[in-house]
C-alpha positions in Angstrom: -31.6 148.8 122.8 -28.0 150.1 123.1 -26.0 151.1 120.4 -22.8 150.4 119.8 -20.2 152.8 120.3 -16.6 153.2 119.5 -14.3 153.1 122.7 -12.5 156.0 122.7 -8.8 155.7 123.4 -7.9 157.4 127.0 -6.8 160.6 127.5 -3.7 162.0 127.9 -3.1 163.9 131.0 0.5 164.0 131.1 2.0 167.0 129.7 5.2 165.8 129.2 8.6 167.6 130.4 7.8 170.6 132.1 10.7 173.7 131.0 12.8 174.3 134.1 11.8 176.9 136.5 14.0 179.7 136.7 15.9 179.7 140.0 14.2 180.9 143.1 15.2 183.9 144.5 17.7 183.8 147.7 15.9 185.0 150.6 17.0 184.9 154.1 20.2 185.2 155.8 23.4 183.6 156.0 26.6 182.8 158.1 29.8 183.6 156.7 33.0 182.3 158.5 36.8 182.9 157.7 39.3 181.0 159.5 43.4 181.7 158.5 46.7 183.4 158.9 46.3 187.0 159.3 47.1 189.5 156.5 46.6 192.5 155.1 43.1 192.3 152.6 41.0 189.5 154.1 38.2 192.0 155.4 38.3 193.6 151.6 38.7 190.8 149.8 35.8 188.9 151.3 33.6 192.1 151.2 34.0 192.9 148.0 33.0 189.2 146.5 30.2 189.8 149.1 29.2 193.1 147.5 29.3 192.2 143.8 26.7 189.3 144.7 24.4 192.7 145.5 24.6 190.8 149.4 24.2 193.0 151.9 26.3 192.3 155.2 24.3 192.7 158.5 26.8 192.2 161.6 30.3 191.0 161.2 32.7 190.5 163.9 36.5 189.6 163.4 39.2 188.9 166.0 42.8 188.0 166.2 44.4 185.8 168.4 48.3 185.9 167.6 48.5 185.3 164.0 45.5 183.9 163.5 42.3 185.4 162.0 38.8 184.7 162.5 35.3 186.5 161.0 31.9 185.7 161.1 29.4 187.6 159.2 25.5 187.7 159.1 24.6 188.7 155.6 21.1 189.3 153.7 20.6 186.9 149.9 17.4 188.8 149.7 18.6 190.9 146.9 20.9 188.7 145.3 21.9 188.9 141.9 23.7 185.1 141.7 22.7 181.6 143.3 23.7 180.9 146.9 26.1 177.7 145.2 27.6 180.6 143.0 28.6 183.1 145.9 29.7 180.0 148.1 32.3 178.9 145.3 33.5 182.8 144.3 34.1 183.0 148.5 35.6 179.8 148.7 38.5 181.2 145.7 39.2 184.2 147.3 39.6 183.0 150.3 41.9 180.5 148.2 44.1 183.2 147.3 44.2 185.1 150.6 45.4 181.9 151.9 42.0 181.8 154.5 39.3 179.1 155.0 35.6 180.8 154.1 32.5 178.7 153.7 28.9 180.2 154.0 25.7 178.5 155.6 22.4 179.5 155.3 21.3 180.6 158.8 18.6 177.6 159.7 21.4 175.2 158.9 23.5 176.9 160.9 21.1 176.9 163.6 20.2 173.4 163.6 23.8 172.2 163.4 25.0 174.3 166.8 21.7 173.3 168.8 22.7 172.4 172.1 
């Protein structure tokens, strides 16, 4: 003879809201480029947002055809110490006010978009 027994009401296995992971560290490498007139601080200006992210530059070569300027850097995010959106916009506002064009790609998109 069975007894009777009292169903018990399922389980919960959902945890709810999970706290946000911290942001992952940058790793890898990135393109820098800076297109514009030509003056007098680009180089420093750009270097020195570079350098207060703790991001280490790796190659960089800069030319100038007339009055125009062009660079394009190969940097490290390995060591970091702000998100890749945050050094993006703080190079995007220098350039701003050295009156250039700088944008920053992490190297595999940068690969993938100039595959012949």
């Amino acid at each position: 003879m069975k007894s009777a027994r009292t169903p018990r009401p399922p389980r919960n296995t959902d945890p709810g809201p999970r706290p946000a992971a911290p942001p992952a560290p940058l790793s890898g490498r990135a393109i820098v480029t800076i297109i514009g007139s030509d003056r007098v601080g680009i180089i420093a200006g750009i270097a020195n947002v570079i350098a207060e992210a703790n991001v280490n530059i790796l190659d960089i070569s800069q030319s100038v055809i007339r009055e125009f300027f062009t660079m394009i850097m190969m940097v490290d995010l390995s060591a970091a110490t702000i998100s890749f959106e945050a050094l993006a916009d703080n190079l995007a506002r220098k350039g701003a006010t050295l009156g250039v064009k700088v944008e920053i790609q992490r190297e595999e998109i940068f690969k993938a978009m100039h595959r012949i």
